[in-house]
ROMARDREN-796189 format. One record per residue (C-alpha): residue in three letters; x, y, z. Coordinates in steps of 0.25 Angstrom, whole numbers, plus 5000, padded with zeros to 4 digits. Example, Ala and Ser with C-alpha at 12.3 -4.5 7.8 and 13.67 -1.06 7.14 Angstrom:
2
ALA504949825031SER505549965029
END
This chain:
109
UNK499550125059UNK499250275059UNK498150365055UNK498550415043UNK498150585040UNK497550625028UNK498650625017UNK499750595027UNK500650485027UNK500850395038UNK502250315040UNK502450215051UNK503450175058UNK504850115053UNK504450135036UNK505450135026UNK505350225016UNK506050215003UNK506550324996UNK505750394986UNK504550344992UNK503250424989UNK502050414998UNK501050504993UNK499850565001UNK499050664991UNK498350624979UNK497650694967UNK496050674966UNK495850604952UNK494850714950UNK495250814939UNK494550924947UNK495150894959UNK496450834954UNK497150964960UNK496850934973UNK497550834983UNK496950714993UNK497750665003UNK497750535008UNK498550475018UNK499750355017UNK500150255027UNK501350195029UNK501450095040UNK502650055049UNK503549975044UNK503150015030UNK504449985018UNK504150085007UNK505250064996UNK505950154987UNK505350234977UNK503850194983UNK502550284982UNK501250264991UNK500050324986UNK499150404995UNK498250335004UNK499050215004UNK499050145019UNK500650035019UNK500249935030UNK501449905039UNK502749835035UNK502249845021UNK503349855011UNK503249934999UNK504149894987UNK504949994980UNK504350074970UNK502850044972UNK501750124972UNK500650114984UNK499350144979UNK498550044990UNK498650015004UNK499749905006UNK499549795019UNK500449785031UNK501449685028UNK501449675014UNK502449715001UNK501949804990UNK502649834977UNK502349884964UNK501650014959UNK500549994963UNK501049914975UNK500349794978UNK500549674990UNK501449584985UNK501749514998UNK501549515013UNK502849535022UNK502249435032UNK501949325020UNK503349255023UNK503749335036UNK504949405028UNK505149545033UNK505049655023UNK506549635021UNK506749525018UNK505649545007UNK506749675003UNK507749595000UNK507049484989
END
Protein backbone atom coordinates (compact mmCIF):
# COMPACT_ATOMS: atom_id res chain seq x y z
CA UNK A 1 0.00 0.00 0.00
CA UNK A 2 1.36 3.35 -0.33
CA UNK A 3 2.75 6.10 2.01
CA UNK A 4 0.12 8.29 2.27
CA UNK A 5 1.08 12.43 2.44
CA UNK A 6 0.02 14.62 5.14
CA UNK A 7 -3.76 15.38 4.37
CA UNK A 8 -3.77 13.67 0.96
CA UNK A 9 -5.57 10.89 -0.15
CA UNK A 10 -4.53 7.82 -1.41
CA UNK A 11 -6.51 5.44 -3.99
CA UNK A 12 -5.29 2.20 -5.36
CA UNK A 13 -5.73 0.50 -8.07
CA UNK A 14 -8.94 -0.68 -9.66
CA UNK A 15 -11.67 1.18 -6.77
CA UNK A 16 -14.94 1.97 -7.45
CA UNK A 17 -16.23 4.81 -6.49
CA UNK A 18 -19.87 5.73 -6.09
CA UNK A 19 -21.47 8.86 -6.81
CA UNK A 20 -21.75 11.51 -4.32
CA UNK A 21 -18.89 9.97 -2.31
CA UNK A 22 -17.19 12.25 0.17
CA UNK A 23 -13.84 11.38 1.43
CA UNK A 24 -12.68 14.10 3.69
CA UNK A 25 -8.94 15.09 4.53
CA UNK A 26 -9.12 18.30 6.83
CA UNK A 27 -10.78 18.70 10.04
CA UNK A 28 -11.63 21.43 12.79
CA UNK A 29 -9.63 21.28 16.17
CA UNK A 30 -12.31 20.68 18.86
CA UNK A 31 -10.62 23.73 20.68
CA UNK A 32 -12.75 26.88 20.58
CA UNK A 33 -9.43 28.96 20.33
CA UNK A 34 -8.16 27.02 17.62
CA UNK A 35 -11.52 25.88 16.03
CA UNK A 36 -10.58 28.41 13.05
CA UNK A 37 -7.84 26.63 11.92
CA UNK A 38 -7.54 23.35 9.77
CA UNK A 39 -5.43 19.84 10.50
CA UNK A 40 -5.00 17.62 7.85
CA UNK A 41 -4.83 14.06 7.98
CA UNK A 42 -4.34 11.73 5.45
CA UNK A 43 -7.02 8.78 3.85
CA UNK A 44 -6.19 5.63 2.27
CA UNK A 45 -8.07 3.80 0.05
CA UNK A 46 -6.55 0.39 -0.98
CA UNK A 47 -6.95 -1.41 -4.27
CA UNK A 48 -9.68 -3.03 -5.04
CA UNK A 49 -11.63 -0.76 -2.65
CA UNK A 50 -16.03 -0.68 -3.49
CA UNK A 51 -17.02 2.71 -2.04
CA UNK A 52 -21.05 2.83 -2.44
CA UNK A 53 -23.03 5.75 -3.28
CA UNK A 54 -23.72 8.58 -1.13
CA UNK A 55 -20.51 7.26 1.29
CA UNK A 56 -18.38 9.68 3.33
CA UNK A 57 -14.94 8.74 4.90
CA UNK A 58 -13.69 10.73 7.56
CA UNK A 59 -10.07 11.99 7.78
CA UNK A 60 -7.46 9.85 8.87
CA UNK A 61 -9.49 6.82 7.92
CA UNK A 62 -6.97 3.76 6.34
CA UNK A 63 -9.84 0.90 3.93
CA UNK A 64 -7.65 -2.13 3.66
CA UNK A 65 -7.86 -3.78 0.25
CA UNK A 66 -11.13 -5.33 -1.21
CA UNK A 67 -13.08 -3.87 1.50
CA UNK A 68 -16.54 -3.01 0.67
CA UNK A 69 -18.28 0.01 1.93
CA UNK A 70 -22.03 -0.06 2.03
CA UNK A 71 -24.12 2.65 0.65
CA UNK A 72 -24.51 5.53 2.69
CA UNK A 73 -22.22 4.82 5.58
CA UNK A 74 -20.02 6.97 7.41
CA UNK A 75 -16.15 5.75 7.88
CA UNK A 76 -15.15 7.12 11.13
CA UNK A 77 -12.35 4.02 11.89
CA UNK A 78 -9.97 2.10 9.98
CA UNK A 79 -11.83 -0.77 8.10
CA UNK A 80 -9.70 -4.34 7.60
CA UNK A 81 -8.83 -5.85 4.28
CA UNK A 82 -11.41 -8.19 3.13
CA UNK A 83 -14.15 -7.06 5.04
CA UNK A 84 -17.91 -5.26 4.54
CA UNK A 85 -18.66 -2.19 6.57
CA UNK A 86 -22.12 -0.54 6.59
CA UNK A 87 -23.99 1.83 8.78
CA UNK A 88 -23.11 5.41 10.11
CA UNK A 89 -20.75 4.91 11.81
CA UNK A 90 -19.62 1.90 9.51
CA UNK A 91 -18.87 -1.20 11.51
CA UNK A 92 -17.49 -4.96 10.19
CA UNK A 93 -20.30 -6.82 9.55
CA UNK A 94 -18.67 -9.46 7.71
CA UNK A 95 -15.51 -10.76 6.13
CA UNK A 96 -15.46 -11.29 2.12
CA UNK A 97 -13.20 -14.54 2.62
CA UNK A 98 -15.83 -16.00 5.64
CA UNK A 99 -17.67 -18.17 2.75
CA UNK A 100 -15.26 -17.40 -0.36
CA UNK A 101 -18.15 -15.36 -2.15
CA UNK A 102 -16.76 -12.38 -4.11
CA UNK A 103 -17.95 -8.86 -3.27
CA UNK A 104 -20.49 -9.48 -5.88
CA UNK A 105 -22.19 -11.85 -5.17
CA UNK A 106 -22.45 -10.34 -1.64
CA UNK A 107 -24.12 -7.06 -3.90
CA UNK A 108 -26.74 -8.91 -5.22
CA UNK A 109 -28.39 -10.51 -1.51
Amino acid sequence: MPVPRPGGITIGDDCLIGHNAVIATLQHDIDPARRGGLEPSPVVIGSNVWLGANVTVLPGVTIGEDAVIGAGSVVTRDVPAESVAVGSPARVVRSISDDGRSASALSRR
